[in-house]
N, C-alpha and C positions, 0 to 999 in steps of 0.2 A: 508746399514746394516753392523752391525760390526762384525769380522769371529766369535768372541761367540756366538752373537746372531743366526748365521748361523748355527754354531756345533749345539746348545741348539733347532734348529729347526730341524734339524735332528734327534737327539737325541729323542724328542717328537714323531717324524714320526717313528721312529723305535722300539719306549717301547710303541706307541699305536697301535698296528696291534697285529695279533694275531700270524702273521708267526714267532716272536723269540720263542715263548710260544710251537709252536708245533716246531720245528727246535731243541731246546731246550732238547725238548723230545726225540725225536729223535736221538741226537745225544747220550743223556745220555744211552737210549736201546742199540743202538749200541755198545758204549763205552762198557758199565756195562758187556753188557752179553756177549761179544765176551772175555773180562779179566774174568767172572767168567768161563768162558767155558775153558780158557787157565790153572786158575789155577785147573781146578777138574779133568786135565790129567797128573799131575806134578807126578812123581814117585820119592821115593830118600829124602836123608832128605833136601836139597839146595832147596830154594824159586824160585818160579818164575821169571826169569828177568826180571825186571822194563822197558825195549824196550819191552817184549813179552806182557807183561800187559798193556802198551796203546800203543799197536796196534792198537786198535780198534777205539780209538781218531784221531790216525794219519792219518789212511788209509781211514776209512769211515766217523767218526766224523766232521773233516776237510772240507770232499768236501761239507757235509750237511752246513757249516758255510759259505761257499763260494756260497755256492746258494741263502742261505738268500741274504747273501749281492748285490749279484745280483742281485735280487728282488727290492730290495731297490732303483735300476734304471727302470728297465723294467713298474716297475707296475705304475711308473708317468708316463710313457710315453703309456703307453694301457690305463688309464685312463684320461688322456690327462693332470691330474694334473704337470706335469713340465714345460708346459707354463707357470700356476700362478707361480711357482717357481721363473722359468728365468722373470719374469716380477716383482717381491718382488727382486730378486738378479741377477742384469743383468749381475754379472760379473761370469760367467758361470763354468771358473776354480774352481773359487771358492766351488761352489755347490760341483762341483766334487769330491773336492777335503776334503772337510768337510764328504760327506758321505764317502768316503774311512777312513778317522778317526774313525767316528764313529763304520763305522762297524769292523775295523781292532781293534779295544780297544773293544769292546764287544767279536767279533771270542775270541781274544787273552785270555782275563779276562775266556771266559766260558770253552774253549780250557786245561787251566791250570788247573781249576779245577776237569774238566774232566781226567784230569790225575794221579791229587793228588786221587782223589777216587778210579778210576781203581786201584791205586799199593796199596791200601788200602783192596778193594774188592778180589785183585788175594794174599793182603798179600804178596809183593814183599818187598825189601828193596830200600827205599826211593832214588829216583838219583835227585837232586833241576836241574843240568846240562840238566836232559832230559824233565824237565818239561818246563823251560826257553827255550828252543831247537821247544819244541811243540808250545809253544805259541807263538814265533814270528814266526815259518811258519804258525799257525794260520792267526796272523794279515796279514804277505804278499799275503796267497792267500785269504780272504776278500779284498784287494785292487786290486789284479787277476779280483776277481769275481764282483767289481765295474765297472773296467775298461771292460770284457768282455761285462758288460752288456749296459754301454755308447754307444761300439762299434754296436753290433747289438737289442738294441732297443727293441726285439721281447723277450718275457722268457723262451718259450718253444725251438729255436736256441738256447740263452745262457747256460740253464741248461743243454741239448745236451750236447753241446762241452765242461764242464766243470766238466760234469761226464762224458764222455769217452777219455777226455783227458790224465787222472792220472790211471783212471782206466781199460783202455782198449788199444789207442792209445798210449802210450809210452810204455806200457808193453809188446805189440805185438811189436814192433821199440825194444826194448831192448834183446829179445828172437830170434831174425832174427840169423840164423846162419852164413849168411854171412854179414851182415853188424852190426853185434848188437856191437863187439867189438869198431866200430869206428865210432858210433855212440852214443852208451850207457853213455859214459861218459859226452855227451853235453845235454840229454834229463833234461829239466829244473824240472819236479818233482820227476825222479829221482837221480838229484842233491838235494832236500831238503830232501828227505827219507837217501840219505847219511848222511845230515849233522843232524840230529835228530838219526842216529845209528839204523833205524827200519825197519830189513826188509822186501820188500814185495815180489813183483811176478818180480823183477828185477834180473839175476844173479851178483854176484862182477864185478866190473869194477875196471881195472885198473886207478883211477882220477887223472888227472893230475895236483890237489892241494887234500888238505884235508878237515875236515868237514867244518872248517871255510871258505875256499875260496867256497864248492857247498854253501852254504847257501847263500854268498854273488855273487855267477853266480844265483840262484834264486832270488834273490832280484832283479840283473840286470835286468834279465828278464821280472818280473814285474812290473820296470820303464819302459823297452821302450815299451808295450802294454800299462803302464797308459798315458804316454806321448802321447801315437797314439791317444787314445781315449780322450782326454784335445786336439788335434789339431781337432779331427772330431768333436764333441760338438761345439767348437767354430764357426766351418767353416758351418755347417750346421742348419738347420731350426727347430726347435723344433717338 
């Protein structure tokens, strides 16, 4: 099978479920109301700033895209359907690596939009930098959230550890009083909240590159977890 026909089967398995449709929603409540709620405390005649107004995309938005996309593994394999998969395309990378496309080009495409509304809704002035900013961490953690879910198989383990990774575990590793300094700057999401300009429950760190190098140590990062889970796929049994 040819990798179009691969992507284009993917693509079918993921516009026919119902999880982008509620994800979707979800993301957009999030987004919306946490930028209307930012801009109806704004005091002064200056707008809202366009980081403060998709926050909501970045910080909660995001992880909801990143679970989808995990889904997107977990639920062939609870359903047993990724044997017919690996049995239609035995080349296994493959698969993997089509649904990481897929979902990182949908996170990323719904991610953007989601932004352009929020600085709409909070009435910010337009930044194109932080929109383009949001939606390839979009795309990278949808390939996160691929790759976690390769790794362990189970959805209720993946969506776990991919909501308390960004939201809980780094943030508590960031606020440590004795180790947050020399630690803070390696934690991988927040390195992408650097490089998107949005703050969250992180204090400043001293980086030792700037937005462009955290986005591209998050990127690293997401290769060598999709790399792990492309060597465990292969080596193991469906």
């Amino acid at each position: 099978m040819s990798v179009a026909a691969v992507l284009n089967a993917e693509r079918i398995k993921l516009t026919t479920t119902r999880s982008p449709l509620w994800s979707a929603v979800a993301v957009a409540v999030l987004s919306l109301g946490l930028a209307a709620m930012q801009a109806s405390t704004v005091y002064g005649p200056l707008p809202l700033e366009p980081q403060k107004a998709a926050m909501g995309v970045a910080v909660f938005g995001v992880p909801v895209l990143m679970i989808l996309s995990t889904l997107t593994v977990t639920n062939e394999y609870r359903n047993g359907v990724i044997r017919t998969t690996f049995m239609a395309v035995p080349n296994r990378s493959m698969v993997l690596v089509a649904k990481a496309i897929v979902a990182g080009a949908f996170s990323s495409f719904y991610a953007a939009v989601m932004v352009v509304v929020s600085i709409v809704v909070a009435d910010s002035d337009f930044d194109w930098r932080l929109v383009g900013a949001i939606a390839l961490y979009a795309a990278l953690a949808a390939v996160l959230g691929v790759a976690v879910g390769a790794l362990l198989r189970a959805s209720a383990g993946a969506v776990a550890l991919l909501l308390l990774w960004p939201l809980v575990a780094e943030p508590l590793l960031g606020n440590l009083p004795n180790i947050s300094t020399a630690v803070g700057p390696y934690l991988p999401f927040g390195n992408a909240f650097r490089s998107i300009d949005v703050q969250w429950l992180y204090p400043y760190y001293a980086m030792p590159w700037g937005q462009l190098g955290s986005i591209i140590y998050f990127a690293a990062v997401v290769a060598v977890v999709f790399v792990a889970a492309l060597v465990t796929v292969n080596r193991r049994d469906a």
